[in-house]
Every structure is written in C-alpha cells, then in structure tokens.
TORPA-426776 format. One line per 5 residues: their letters; for each residue x, y, z of C-alpha. Coordinates in steps of 0.5 Angstrom, whole numbers, plus 500, padded with zeros to 3 digits. Last residue first. Layout:
BEGIN
a) X Y Z | ...
***
This chain:
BEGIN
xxxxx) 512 614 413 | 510 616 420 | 515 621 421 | 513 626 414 | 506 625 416
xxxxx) 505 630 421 | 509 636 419 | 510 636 412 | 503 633 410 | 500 638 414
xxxxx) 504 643 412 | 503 641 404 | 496 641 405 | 496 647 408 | 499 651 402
xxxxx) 503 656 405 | 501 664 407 | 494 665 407 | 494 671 413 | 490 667 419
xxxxx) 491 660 417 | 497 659 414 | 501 664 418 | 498 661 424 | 500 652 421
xxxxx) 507 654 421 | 508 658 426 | 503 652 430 | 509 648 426 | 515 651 429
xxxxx) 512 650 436 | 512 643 435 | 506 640 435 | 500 637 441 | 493 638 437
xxxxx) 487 642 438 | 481 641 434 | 475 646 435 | 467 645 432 | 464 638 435
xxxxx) 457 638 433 | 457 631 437 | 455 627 430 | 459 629 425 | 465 633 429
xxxxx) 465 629 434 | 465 622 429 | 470 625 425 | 475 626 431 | 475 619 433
xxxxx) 476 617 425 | 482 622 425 | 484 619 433 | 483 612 429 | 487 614 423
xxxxx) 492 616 427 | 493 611 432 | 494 606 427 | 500 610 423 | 505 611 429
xxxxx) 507 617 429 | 508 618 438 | 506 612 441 | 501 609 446 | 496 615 443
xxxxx) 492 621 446 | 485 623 445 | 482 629 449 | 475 630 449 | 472 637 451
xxxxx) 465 640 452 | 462 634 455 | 455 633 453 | 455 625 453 | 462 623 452
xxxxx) 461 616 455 | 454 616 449 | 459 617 444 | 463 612 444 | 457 607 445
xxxxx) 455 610 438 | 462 609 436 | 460 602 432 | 455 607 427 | 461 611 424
xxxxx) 462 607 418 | 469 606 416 | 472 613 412 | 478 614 417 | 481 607 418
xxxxx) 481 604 425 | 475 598 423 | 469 594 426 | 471 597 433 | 469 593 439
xxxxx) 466 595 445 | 469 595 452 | 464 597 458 | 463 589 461 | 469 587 459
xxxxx) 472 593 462 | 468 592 469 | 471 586 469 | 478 587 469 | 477 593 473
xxxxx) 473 588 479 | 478 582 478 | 484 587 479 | 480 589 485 | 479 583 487
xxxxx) 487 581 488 | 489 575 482 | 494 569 487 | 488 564 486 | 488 564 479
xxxxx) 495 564 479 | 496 558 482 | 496 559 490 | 502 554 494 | 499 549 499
xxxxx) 497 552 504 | 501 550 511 | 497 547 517 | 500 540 514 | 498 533 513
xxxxx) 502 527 513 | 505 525 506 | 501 518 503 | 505 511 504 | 503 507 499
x) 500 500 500
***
C-alpha cells in the first residue's frame, strides 16, 4: 500500500488564478462589460460601432485623445475617424493637437494670413515621421 505524505497547517501554494486580487477581477470585469468592438481604424469606415463612444461622452465640451506611440500610423487613423465621428454626430467645432512650436507658426501663417499650401503643411508636418 503506498505511503500517503502527512497532512500539514500549510496552504498548498496558490495557482495564479487564485493569487488574482479582487480589485483587479472588478476592473477587468468592468471593461469587459464596457469594452466595445470596432469594425475598422480606417477614416472612412461607418460611424454606427462608435455610437456607444459617444454615449460615455454625453455633452461633454472637451475630448481628449492620446495614443500609446507617437506617428504610429494606427493610431492616427483611429484618432481621425474619432474626430469625424465628433464633428459628425457631436457637433464638435474645435480641433487641437500636440505639435511642435515650428509647425503651429507654420499652421498660424496659413490659416490667419493665407501663407503656404496647407495641404503641403500638413503633409510635411505630421505625415512625413509615419511614412
């Protein structure tokens, strides 16, 4: 017959399920109950799957957006498609972006005195480090 090991006062070790606090089960939970998908990051896609998007911002008068990299290409699209979707079904009017002092110069002289091409501005400015 084989010899079974005495029993101990000690826990056996957790497995990592069991070593999970409850406050991070509550969060992750909570943001896969609030986590909707998107059907696409690209500019032009449908608007309809950033309906619920739209309800957390409510009537606030501000959004900001910011991005895990700076001039990844992803990012960008999303952020414009983000901004279409204000302007489009928010009534969003203003747009402000992190820039370099150069390019707001840049982007003033265009805009308040017709001076440059602001397609060409833009193109050099915030396209040129995500190509």
């Amino acid at each position: 017959m084989p010899v079974l090991p005495a029993a101990t006062d000690a826990a056996a070790p957790a497995g990592p399920k069991e070593t999970t606090t409850a406050a991070f089960l509550s969060s992750e939970a909570a943001l896969g109950r609030a986590a909707r998908p998107l059907r696409t990051t690209e500019p032009r896609g449908g608007l309809a799957d950033l309906r619920p998007f739209g309800r957390m911002v409510g009537d606030a008068p501000v959004v900001g957006l910011g991005e895990a990299t700076h001039s990844s290409h992803e990012f960008f699209t999303l952020k414009q498609r983000v901004l279409r979707h204000l302007v489009e079904e928010k009534g969003f009017r203003a747009f402000a972006l992190e820039a370099p002092w150069s390019t707001r110069l840049r982007l003033d002289a265009c805009l308040l005195r017709g001076e440059g091409d602001l397609k060409r501005i833009t193109d050099e400015e915030f396209r040129g480090t995500c190509r």
